[in-house]
Phi, psi and omega in degrees: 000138195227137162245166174174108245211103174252112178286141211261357163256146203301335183217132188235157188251115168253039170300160189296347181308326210239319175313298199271345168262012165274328199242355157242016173286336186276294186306333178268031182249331189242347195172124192298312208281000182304098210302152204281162175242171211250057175040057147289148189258122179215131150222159178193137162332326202203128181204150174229155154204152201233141206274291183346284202269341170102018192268158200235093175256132178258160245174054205088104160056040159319124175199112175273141189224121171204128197032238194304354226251129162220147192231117171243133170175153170001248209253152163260127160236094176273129164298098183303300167320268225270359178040008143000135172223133164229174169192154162230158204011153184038070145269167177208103182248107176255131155201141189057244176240047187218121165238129187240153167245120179205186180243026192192119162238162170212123195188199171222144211283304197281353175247359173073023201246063177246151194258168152231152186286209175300167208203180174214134183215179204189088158236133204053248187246016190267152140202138197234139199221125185227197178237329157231192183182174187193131151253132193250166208296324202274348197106347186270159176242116147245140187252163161219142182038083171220211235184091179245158141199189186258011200252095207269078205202155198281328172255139186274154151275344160198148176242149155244152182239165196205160201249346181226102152249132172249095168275145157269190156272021168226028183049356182297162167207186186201107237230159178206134181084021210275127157246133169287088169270145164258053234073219220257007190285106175294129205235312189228163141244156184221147188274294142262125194261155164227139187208207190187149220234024153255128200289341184268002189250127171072161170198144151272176179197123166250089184284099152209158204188181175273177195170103181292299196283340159243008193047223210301180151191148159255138178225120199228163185184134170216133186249163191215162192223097177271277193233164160343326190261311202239125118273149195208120172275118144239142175251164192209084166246134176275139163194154220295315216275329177275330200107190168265154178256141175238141178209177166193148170256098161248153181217132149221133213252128173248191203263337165211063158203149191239104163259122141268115205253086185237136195225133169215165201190145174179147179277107222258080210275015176210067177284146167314127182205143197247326187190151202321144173061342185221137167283074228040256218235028175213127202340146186253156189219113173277336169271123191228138171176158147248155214207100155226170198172117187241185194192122172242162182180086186306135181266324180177164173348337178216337186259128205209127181251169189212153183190153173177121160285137183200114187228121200239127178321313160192182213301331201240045186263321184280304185326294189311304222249339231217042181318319211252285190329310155297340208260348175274317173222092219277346170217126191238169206276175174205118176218164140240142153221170167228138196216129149239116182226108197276211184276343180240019191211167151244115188236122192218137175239117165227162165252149167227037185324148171280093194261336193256115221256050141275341180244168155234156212202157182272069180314165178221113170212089344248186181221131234245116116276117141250123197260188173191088226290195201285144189189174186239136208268307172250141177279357180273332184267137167294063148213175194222148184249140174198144170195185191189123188242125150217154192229121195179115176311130222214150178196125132316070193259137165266164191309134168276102166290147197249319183261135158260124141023099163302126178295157006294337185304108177264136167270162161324110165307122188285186183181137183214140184230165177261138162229145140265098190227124170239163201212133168225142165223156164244155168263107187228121166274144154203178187207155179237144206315088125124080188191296171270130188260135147280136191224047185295129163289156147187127177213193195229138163224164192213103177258116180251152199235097167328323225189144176186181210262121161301340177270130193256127181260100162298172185280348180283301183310343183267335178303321173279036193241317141359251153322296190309316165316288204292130190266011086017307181266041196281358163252026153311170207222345158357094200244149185278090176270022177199148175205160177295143173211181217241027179299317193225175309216131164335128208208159182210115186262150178231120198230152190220140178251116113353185130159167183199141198225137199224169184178140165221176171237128163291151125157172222232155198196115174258120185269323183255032168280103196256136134207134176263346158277354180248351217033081173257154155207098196095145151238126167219146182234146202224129156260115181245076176269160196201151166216155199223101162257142178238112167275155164180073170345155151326134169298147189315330188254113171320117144298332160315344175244355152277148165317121157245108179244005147146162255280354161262060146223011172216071157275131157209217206253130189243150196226355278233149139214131195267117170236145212225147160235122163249136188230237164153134196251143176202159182212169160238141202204135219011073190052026173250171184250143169212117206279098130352273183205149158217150192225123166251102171251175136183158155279136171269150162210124178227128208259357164241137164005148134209144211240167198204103137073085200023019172270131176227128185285312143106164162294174148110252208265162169222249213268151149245103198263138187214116176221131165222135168225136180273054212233103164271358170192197198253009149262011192205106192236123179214148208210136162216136155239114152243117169239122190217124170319102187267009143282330185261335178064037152312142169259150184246312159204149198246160156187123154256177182182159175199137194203090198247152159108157167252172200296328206264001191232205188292151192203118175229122160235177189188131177213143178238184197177122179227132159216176185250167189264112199187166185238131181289114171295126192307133195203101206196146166237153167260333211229009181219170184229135179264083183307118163294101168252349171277320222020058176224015180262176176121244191251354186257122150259156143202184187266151221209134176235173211280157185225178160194129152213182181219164180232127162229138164228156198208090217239133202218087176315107164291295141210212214294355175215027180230112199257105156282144182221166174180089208268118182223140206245143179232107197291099186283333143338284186275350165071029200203153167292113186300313182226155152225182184182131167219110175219141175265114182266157187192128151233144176214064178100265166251014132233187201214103168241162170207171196220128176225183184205091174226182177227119168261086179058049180079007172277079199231154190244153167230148173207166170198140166239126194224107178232177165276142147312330178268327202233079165321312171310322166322088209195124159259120232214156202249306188298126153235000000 
């Protein structure tokens, strides 16, 4: 028995619903036993289907559908039973992350296995084109003799063609027989190429440019994802003037432990050198390299090490090779710890050793910290505890210079003590009605010293101790009239604090203040004014006779009160609150003397701090920092900033940055947080010399896919450019390149960068 319907409407639904109650609704008129048929989705313009053999034909804009698998295409012959699938033309079949295009497949929906003539296929950011192919039931796909790229244009701009390709279902693939082509230009062979058809797994990176400090270079680096857990870098870099470096990066991440591995090396045919045999005031080294290793490692639910090793051939090793790194940490630690951290304490046993004796550096060997952030020690008393204990051993090694100082001129004496330091604070919260909150303070700290100095060192006395470090100066002439020395006497300080902090809030709410060019929808303003008085009596112990290994050994008497306002504009914007402007001021007043490398301040007003930022919209950002002496109303350091335009149009900023030539007044609490807008204050003052400089940068769509930038940093001191940087940005399809040019303090480089767009990581890159 045969059915057969031709339909006049464009799309008819052949679900088993509708399929199986036509055919066994027929089949129980003739025979009980008549076989179930298998829940396939079929619609087509034109459809037969026959209940005996369960077979199915389509016709006109065809399309099956059966759990993951959907097939569009001409004509269909579907198997209800047996779930055969056959089609022709302008197909089109997806599963998982694979769509192939042809004009003929064959295969079965239910083991997911089918083959193909020619083709077109598309998984992830590849795309591929052959002559047969095949998907098997597990997910893997092979092809022949095809053509991939990431370049989706009917001619790529570059290809690879390979005579065997195998993708997995973990996106990796594997190519055999590979030609590099570039249009249609055959450039390299490769026997196996292996990849991954996820943009975010593996990369390459081809650096290459000009360098007045290393003349022409290539700088290449390939990643490879050895398993789920290990990724591994190896680098190859050239450069006219050093030679070659050979290096690698591996990370490997488990479910609780993060290890990083990094090694770089090179024979140096221009190491840095100042005078024969020596690099400033330290052996010069033709073998250059660094050796690192960091290592995390959960022990369990709270207990948790950290280690990092970090060993550099010598003093200019980051600088040279390692730019963005030095310029965030021009010296990096080699530590270990172990931290436990429950719900109310933190407990940590670390070390911190020097291994590279080019720096100088404070060791900890080792040191014992338990902290304990603010909490209530009884639920019956309003009050709250916090304190912070350490124990350890401490040494001061100044840099070791391999040339010594011509006499009388001397470097610096290292010097080490066992410290002991606790710190308690109390809390009493309270609030007056219901509106201000009170926060009176009061705490204790208690510092013991093994070993300490007969010699009393001012803060005048450490500056040539300083100047004599820097190895920048190393042909000062600078001579050390005091230094710390080891006379005396075990010594145990007692410094104690006070204070009181009051704040309340404010605020106003416009609900139906709308612009729709500004996206206001609402207004509200928030007032926080607040004032933080700090009492701290002289310490029991001169600081001029400790050891400084860091700012709790130059505790001294803070008499101070910061009265302050914070404010804030806010609107909503997709259902979130977003902040307008927000302004932060406040004023110092100090009721005692301070006298800072002989300048005395004397009492009554200190700094008046103002930071404002402005982002009314997601195109338009302005910042002012004022900081100013509010007896003299000296400004002590500026910062502006303007930042208009979006990424995809014209884009400008522009920041100036000023600070004076000043000794900072000390403005430090042990039991409160300060807003800093200088970040040059607390219980370490030093003289600061004056600076002015401006940035301005500006990117400018020339057209629709040629982008100009162009950055210039202007030292207004030295009256001269400091940096400059000019690049042509270009898309170009399926990359995204530039050409640049810039100069750093006579330093200047030509460069290009060329990455794919589908693989960012993929990239021919500039940045070192």
């Amino acid at each position: 028995m045969s059915m057969r319907k031709a339909w006049t409407l464009p799309t008819v639904l052949a679900t088993l619903g509708v399929a199986t109650a036509v055919a066994v609704s027929s089949a129980r008129a003739q025979t009980p036993e008549a076989p179930k048929l298998i829940p396939i989705e079929v619609t087509a313009n034109d459809y037969t289907f026959s209940p005996e053999t369960g077979q199915g034909h389509g016709e006109g804009n065809v399309r099956v559908r059966y759990q993951d698998v959907a097939l569009d295409a001409d004509v269909v012959d579907v198997n209800f039973k047996t779930r055969d699938v056959s089609a022709k033309g302008n197909i089109l079949l997806k599963r998982g992350p694979y769509e192939w295009r042809g004009s003929e497949v064959a295969g079965n929906v239910g083991t997911k296995h089918f083959t193909f003539g020619t083709f077109d296929v598309k998984t992830g950011v590849w795309y591929g084109k052959g002559n047969a192919g095949s998907h098997l039931s597990d997910g893997t796909a092979q092809v022949e003799r095809t053509r991939l790229t990431t370049c989706d244009l009917p001619a790529p701009h570059y290809s690879v063609q390979a005579s065997r390709v195998l993708y997995y279902p973990d996106g990796k693939f594997r190519a055999y027989n590979t030609v590099y082509r570039v249009g249609n230009v055959p450039i390299f062979y490769w026997p196996v190429l292996a990849g991954d058809t996820n943009a975010d797994v593996g990369s390459i990176s081809i650096r290459p440019g000009y360098s007045s400090d290393w003349g022409a270079y290539l700088l290449l680096a390939r990643t490879w994802q050895v398993s789920k857990e290990v990724e591994t870098t190896a680098r190859l870099d050239l450069r006219t003037k050093n030679g070659i470096a050979l290096g690698n990066d591996t990370t490997i991440n488990t479910t609780y432990t993060r290890t990083e591995i990094g090694l770089y090396g090179m024979y140096d045919l221009d190491a840095p050198e100042t005078s024969d045999g020596y690099n400033r005031r330290f052996n010069a080294t033709d073998w250059r390299g660094r050796a690192e290793v960091y290592h995390r490692q959960e022990l369990d639910q709270h207990l948790t090490l950290r280690a990092n090793v970090d060993y550099l051939s010598d003093v200019d090793m980051l600088e040279d090779w390692y730019h963005r790194e030095y310029a965030r940490d021009p010296q990096p630690r080699t530590f270990a710890d172990v931290v436990y951290d429950a719900q109310r304490f933190s407990l940590s046993l670390g070390a911190t050793p020097r291994i590279n004796d080019f720096y100088t550096a404070v060791e900890k060997l080792p040191e014992l910290r338990l902290e304990m952030p603010r909490q209530k020690l009884v639920d019956s008393l309003p009050l709250l505890y916090q304190s912070s204990s350490t124990v350890g051993g401490y040494r001061l090694n100044w840099r070791d210079f391999d040339l010594a100082r011509p006499a009388p001129l001397t470097d610096p004496e290292d010097y080490d003590s066992l410290r002991f330091d606790t710190l308690h604070m109390l809390y009493a919260p309270f609030s007056l009605a219901d509106r201000i909150q009170v926060v009176p303070r009061a705490g204790l700290r208690l510092t013991h010293y093994t070993d300490s100095s007969e010699t009393a060192m001012t803060e005048a006395d450490l500056e040539p101790l300083y100047a004599v470090d820097d190895p920048y100066n190393w042909q000062s002439t600078t001579p050390i009239s005091k230094d710390y020395d080891s006379r005396g006497d075990s010594l145990t300080r007692l410094a104690g604090e006070a204070g009181l902090e009051a704040s309340t809030k404010f605020h106003r709410v416009w609900p139906t203040v709308t612009n729709e060019t500004l996206r206001i929808d609402g207004l509200r303003h928030i007032l926080q004014p607040y004032v933080n008085y700090t009492f701290a009596p002289d310490p029991s112990e001169d600081r001029e006779h400790i050891y400084f290994f860091d700012e709790v050994d130059r505790l001294t008497a803070q008499n101070f009160v910061r009265v302050g306002v914070d404010q804030r504009v806010q609107t909503r914007r997709k259902q979130r609150i977003y902040t307008l402007a927000r302004m932060q001021s406040y004023a110092d007043f100090h009721f005692d003397d301070a006298n800072n490398n002989g300048q005395d301040y004397g009492t009554g007003a200190g700094d008046l701090g103002n930071k404002i930022e402005f982002t009314p919209h997601d195109a338009l950002k302005a910042w002012v920092t004022l900081v100013a002496d509010l007896d003299t109303l000296d400004m002590r350091r500026a910062e502006t900033g303007l930042l208009v335009g979006r990424k995809d149009g014209i884009r400008f900023s522009l920041a100036y940055v000023y600070r004076d030539s000043y000794y900072p007044r000390s403005t430090y609490s042990m039991g409160s947080s300060l807003v800093d807008l200088t970040g040059e204050h607390g219980y370490l003052v030093r003289e600061y010399g004056a600076t002015q400089s401006a940035v301005g940068e500006v990117w400018i769509p020339l057209t629709e896919k040629l982008t100009g930038r162009v950055r210039l940093e202007y030292d207004i001191e030295e009256t001269e450019l400091a940096r400059q940087v000019y690049e042509l940005i270009r898309d170009m399809h399926c990359w995204m390149g530039s050409v640049a040019f810039s100069e750093d303090n006579g330093d200047y480089r030509i460069m290009l960068m060329l990455y794919l767009k589908a693989y960012p990581s993929v990239k021919v890159d500039v940045g070192s």
